[in-house]
C-alpha positions as CSV (number, residue, x, y, z in Angstrom):
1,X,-38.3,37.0,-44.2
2,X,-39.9,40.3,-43.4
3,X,-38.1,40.7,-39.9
4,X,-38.0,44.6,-40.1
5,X,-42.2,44.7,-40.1
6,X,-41.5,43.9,-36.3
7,X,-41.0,47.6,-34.4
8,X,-37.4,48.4,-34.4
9,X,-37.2,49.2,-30.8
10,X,-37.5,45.3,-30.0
11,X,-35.4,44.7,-33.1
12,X,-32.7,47.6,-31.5
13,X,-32.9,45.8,-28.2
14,X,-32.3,42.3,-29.6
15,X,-29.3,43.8,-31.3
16,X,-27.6,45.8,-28.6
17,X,-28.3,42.1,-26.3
18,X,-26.4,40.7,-29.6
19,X,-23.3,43.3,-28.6
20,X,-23.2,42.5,-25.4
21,X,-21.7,38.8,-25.6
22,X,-18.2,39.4,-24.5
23,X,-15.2,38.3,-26.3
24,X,-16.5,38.2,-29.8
25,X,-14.8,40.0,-32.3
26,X,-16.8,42.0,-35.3
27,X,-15.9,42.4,-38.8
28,X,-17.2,45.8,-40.1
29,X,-18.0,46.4,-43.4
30,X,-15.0,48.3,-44.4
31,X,-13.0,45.5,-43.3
32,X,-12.2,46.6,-39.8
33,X,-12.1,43.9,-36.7
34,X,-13.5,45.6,-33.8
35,X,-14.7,44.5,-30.2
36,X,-17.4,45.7,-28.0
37,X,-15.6,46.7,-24.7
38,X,-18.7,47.9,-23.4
39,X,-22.6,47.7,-25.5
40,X,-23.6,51.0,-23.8
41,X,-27.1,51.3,-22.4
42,X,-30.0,51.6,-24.4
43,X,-31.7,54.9,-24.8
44,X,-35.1,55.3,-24.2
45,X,-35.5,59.3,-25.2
46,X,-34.3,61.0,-28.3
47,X,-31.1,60.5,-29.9
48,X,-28.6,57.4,-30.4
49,X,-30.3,54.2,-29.8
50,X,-27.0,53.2,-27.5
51,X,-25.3,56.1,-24.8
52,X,-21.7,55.2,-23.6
53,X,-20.5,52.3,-25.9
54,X,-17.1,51.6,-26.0
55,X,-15.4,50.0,-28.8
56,X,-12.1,48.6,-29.1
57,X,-9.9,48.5,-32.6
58,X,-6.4,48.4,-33.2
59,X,-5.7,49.1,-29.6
60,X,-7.2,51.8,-28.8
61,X,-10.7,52.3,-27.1
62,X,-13.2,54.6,-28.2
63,X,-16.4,55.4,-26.5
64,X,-19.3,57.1,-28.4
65,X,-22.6,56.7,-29.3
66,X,-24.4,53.5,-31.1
67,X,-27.5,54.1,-34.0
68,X,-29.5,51.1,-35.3
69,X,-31.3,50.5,-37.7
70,X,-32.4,47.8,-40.1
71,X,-31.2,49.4,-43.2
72,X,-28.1,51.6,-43.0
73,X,-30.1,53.7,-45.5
74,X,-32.1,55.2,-42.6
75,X,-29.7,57.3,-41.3
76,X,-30.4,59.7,-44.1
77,X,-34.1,59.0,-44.6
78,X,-34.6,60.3,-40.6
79,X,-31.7,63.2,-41.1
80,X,-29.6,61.7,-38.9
81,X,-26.7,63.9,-40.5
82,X,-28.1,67.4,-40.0
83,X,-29.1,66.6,-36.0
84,X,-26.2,67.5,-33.9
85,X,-27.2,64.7,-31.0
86,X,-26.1,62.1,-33.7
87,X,-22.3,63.9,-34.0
88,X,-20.7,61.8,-31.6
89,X,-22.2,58.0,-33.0
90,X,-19.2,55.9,-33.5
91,X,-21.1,52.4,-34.4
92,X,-23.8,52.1,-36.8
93,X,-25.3,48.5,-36.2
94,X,-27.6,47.9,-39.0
95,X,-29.2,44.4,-40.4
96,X,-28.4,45.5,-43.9
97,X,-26.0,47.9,-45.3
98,X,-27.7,48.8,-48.5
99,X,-26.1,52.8,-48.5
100,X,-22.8,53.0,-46.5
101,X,-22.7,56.7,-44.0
102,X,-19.2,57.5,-44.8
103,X,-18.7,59.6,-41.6
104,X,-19.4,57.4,-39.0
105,X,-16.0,55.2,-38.4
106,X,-17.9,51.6,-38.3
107,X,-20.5,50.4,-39.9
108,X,-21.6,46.4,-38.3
109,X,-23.9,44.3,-39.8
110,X,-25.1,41.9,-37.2
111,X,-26.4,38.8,-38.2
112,X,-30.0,38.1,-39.1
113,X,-29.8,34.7,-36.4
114,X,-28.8,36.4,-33.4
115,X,-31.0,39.0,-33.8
116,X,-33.6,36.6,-33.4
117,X,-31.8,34.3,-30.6
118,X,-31.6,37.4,-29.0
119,X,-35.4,38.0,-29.5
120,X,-35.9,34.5,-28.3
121,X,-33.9,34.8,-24.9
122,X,-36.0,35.9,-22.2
123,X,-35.1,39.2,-20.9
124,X,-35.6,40.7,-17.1
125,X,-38.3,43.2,-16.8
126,X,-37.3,47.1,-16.0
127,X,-39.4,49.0,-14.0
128,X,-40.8,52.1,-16.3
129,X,-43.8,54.5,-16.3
130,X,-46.1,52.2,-18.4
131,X,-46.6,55.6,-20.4
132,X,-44.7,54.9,-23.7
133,X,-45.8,52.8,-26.9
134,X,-41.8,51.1,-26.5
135,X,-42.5,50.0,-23.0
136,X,-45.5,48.6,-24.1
137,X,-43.6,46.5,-26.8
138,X,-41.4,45.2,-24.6
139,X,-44.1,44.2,-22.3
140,X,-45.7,42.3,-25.1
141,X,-42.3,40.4,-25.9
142,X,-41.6,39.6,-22.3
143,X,-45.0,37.8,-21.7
144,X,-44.4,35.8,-25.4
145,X,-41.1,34.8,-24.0
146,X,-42.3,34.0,-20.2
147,X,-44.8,32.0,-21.8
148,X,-42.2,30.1,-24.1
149,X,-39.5,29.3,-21.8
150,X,-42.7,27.6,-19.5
151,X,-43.4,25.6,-22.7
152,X,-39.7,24.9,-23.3
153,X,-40.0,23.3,-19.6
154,X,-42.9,21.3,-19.7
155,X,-42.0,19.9,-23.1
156,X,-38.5,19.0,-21.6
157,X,-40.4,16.6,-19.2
158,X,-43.4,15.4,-20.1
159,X,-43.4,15.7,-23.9
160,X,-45.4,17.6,-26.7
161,X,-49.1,16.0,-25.9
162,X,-48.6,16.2,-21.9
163,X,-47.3,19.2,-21.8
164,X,-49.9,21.3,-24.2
165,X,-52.5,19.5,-21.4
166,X,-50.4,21.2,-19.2
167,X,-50.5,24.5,-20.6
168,X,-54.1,24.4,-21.2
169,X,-55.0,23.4,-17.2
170,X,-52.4,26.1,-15.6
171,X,-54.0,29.0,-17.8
172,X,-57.3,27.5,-17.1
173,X,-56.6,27.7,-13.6
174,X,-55.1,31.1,-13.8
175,X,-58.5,32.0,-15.6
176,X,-60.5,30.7,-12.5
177,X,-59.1,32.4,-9.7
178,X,-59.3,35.9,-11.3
179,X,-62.2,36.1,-13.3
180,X,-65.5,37.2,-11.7
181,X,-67.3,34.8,-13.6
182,X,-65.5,32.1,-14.8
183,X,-65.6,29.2,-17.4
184,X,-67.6,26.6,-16.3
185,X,-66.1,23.5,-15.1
186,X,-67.6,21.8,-17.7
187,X,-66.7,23.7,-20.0
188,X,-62.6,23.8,-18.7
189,X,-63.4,20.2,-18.9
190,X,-64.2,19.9,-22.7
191,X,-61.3,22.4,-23.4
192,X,-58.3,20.3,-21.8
193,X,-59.8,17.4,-23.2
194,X,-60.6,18.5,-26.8
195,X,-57.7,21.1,-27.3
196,X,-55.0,17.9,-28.6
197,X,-57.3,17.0,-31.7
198,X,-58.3,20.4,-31.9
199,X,-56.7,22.2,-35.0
200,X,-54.7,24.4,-32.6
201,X,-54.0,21.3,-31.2
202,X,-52.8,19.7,-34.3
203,X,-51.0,22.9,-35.3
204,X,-48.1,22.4,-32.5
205,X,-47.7,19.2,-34.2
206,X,-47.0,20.3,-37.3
207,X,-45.2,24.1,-37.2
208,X,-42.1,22.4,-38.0
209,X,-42.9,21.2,-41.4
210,X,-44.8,24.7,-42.0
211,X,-42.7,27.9,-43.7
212,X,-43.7,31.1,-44.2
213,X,-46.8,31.7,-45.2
214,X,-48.1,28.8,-44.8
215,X,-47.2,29.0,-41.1
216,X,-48.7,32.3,-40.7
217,X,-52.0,31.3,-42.4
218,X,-52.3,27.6,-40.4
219,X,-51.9,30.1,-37.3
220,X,-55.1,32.0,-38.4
221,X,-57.0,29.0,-39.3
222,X,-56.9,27.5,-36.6
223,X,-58.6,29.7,-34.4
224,X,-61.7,29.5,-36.9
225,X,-62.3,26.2,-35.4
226,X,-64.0,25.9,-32.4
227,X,-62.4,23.5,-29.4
228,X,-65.5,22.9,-27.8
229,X,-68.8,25.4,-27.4
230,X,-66.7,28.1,-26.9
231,X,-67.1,31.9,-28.3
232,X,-64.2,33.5,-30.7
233,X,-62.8,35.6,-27.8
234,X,-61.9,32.9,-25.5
235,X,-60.6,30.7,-28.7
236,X,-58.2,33.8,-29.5
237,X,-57.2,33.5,-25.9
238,X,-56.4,29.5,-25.6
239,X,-54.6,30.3,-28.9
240,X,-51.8,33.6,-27.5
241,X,-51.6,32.2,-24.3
242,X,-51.4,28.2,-24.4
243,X,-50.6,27.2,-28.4
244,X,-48.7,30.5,-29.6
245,X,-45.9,30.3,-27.2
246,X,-45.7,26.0,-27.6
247,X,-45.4,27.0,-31.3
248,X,-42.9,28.9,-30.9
249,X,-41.1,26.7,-28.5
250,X,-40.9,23.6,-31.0
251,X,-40.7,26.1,-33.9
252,X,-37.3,27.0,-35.7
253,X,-35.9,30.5,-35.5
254,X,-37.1,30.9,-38.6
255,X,-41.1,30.3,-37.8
256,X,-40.1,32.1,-34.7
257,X,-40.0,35.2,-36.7
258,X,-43.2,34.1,-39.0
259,X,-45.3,33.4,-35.7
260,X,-43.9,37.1,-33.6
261,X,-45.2,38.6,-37.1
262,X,-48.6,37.0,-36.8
263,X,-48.8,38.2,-32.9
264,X,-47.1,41.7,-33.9
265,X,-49.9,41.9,-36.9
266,X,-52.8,40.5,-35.6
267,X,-55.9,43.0,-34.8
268,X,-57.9,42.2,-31.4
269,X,-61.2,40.7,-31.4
270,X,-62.5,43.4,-28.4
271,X,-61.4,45.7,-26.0
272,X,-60.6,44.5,-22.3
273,X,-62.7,47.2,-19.9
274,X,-60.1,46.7,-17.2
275,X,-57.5,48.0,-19.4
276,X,-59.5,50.5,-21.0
277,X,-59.7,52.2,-17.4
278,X,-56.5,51.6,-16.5
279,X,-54.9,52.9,-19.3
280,X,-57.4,55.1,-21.7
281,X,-54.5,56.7,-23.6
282,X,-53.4,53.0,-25.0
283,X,-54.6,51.9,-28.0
284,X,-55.8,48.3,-27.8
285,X,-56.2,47.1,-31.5
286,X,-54.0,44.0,-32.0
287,X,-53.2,41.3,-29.7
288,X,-49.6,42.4,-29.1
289,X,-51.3,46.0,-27.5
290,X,-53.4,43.8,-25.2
291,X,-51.1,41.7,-24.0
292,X,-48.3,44.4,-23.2
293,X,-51.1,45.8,-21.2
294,X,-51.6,42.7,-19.2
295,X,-47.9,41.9,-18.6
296,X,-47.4,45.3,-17.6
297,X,-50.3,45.3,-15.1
298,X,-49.4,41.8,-14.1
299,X,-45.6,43.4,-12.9
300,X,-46.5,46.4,-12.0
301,X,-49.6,47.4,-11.0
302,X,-51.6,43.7,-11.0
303,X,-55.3,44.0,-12.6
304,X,-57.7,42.3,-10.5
305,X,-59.1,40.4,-13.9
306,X,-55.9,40.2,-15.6
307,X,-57.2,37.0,-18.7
């Protein structure tokens, strides 16, 4: 599964959340058995991906820098070796360790599944300028999540077809108090009431027989399918905020991964204005842009319009 087309910064965060369970102890690639006294925090600027990590091995504790990447191999492809701020990395956490960087004393290969349990967990909002692309990411990841975890509770207690209903009238409600002018109530009407037979609707029902592929293209064919009378942008908009996240609720971690690659891929259908204003020097091309956007407004700096 292509996991490493998703931008490393969430992949380097899921990771360093990976590090952080206490107590676990790591088996590095030359053999060595290793704890993580401390993950470090994550740095945002240049340099290490992790300041201030403390590891522990044969006794003795050792703080230093962390580096991630997906393939050890990077470290030479972005001259990590010739940059002095890289001198004092003592952990090189990597997905894969396809060419081994003899001078750095352990090498960890963290495992593909709690990268993305990690990705999965819901993780608290930090306060940041709302100026850089990472921030941005993580915005995008956060509202994904927020939106899952509501799924994961409505599922819990009233079942897959009540709680997609459910979904479908609290976004619709959201929809009507901030939009200037908003769906009809007919139209709300048709919406909850044709979404369950609707091919979105049928595709909650079956993402867990889907793989791959397949999953990623049932995700884009369902949206050519109108619910009701509605247009293509408000379809796009039933489908990342009300069947996307249910997906990826009932999905495995596996189609997890295949359905954050369709909302980390996906281009946008049009530009919001609001956010255009807001924030001109953002790009808004694919739906994960968009919706980092929103989530960021929506903690920050709220949007009057917010979809």
């Amino acid at each position: 599964m292509a996991i490493e087309n998703l931008p490393e910064r969430l992949l380097q965060r899921a990771a360093h959340r990976a590090l952080a369970l206490g107590g676990r102890r790591w088996t590095c690639t030359k053999g060595q058995v290793i704890q993580i006294i401390s993950p470090g925090t994550v740095n945002v600027h240049e340099g290490p991906d992790y300041l201030h990590l403390a590891v522990l091995a044969d006794g003795i504790v050792t703080v230093g820098a962390g580096e991630f990447h997906v393939r050890s191999s990077a470290w030479e492809q972005h001259d990590h070796s010739r940059d002095r701020r890289y001198s004092d990395v003592i952990l090189h956490v990597v997905m894969e360790d396809d060419v081994p960087v003899e001078r750095i004393p352990w090498t960890l290969v963290v495992p593909y599944m709690d990268v993305v349990r990690s990705l999965r967990r819901t993780e608290p909002p930090v306060v940041g300028t709302g100026q850089s692309i990472e921030e941005v990411q993580r915005a995008a990841l956060l509202r994904l999540q927020r939106n899952m975890q509501r799924s994961v509770e409505l599922i819990d207690r009233l079942g897959v077809d009540e709680a997609l209903v459910a979904m479908m009238s609290e976004w619709l409600d959201r929809i009507r108090r901030k939009r200037t002018h908003p769906i009809g109530q007919e139209q709300m009407r048709l919406l909850r009431q044709l979404l369950p037979s609707s091919p979105m609707g049928q595709l909650i029902r079956t993402t867990a027989d889907l793989k791959g592929a397949e999953l990623y293209e049932a995700v884009t064919r369902s949206e050519r399918v109108r619910i009701a009378s509605e247009g293509a942008a408000l379809r796009r908009e039933v489908l990342v905020n009300v069947v996307l996240p249910m997906c990826c609720a009932l999905g495995s971690n596996e189609q997890f991964v295949i359905l954050l690659q369709w909302y980390w891929s996906t281009p946008a259908l049009h530009r919001y204005g609001s956010l255009g204003r807001r924030y001109p020097d953002h790009d808004q091309d694919y739906v994960w842009q968009q919706q980092g956007l929103l989530e960021y407004s929506r903690l920050y700096a709220p949007l009057k319009q917010s979809p």
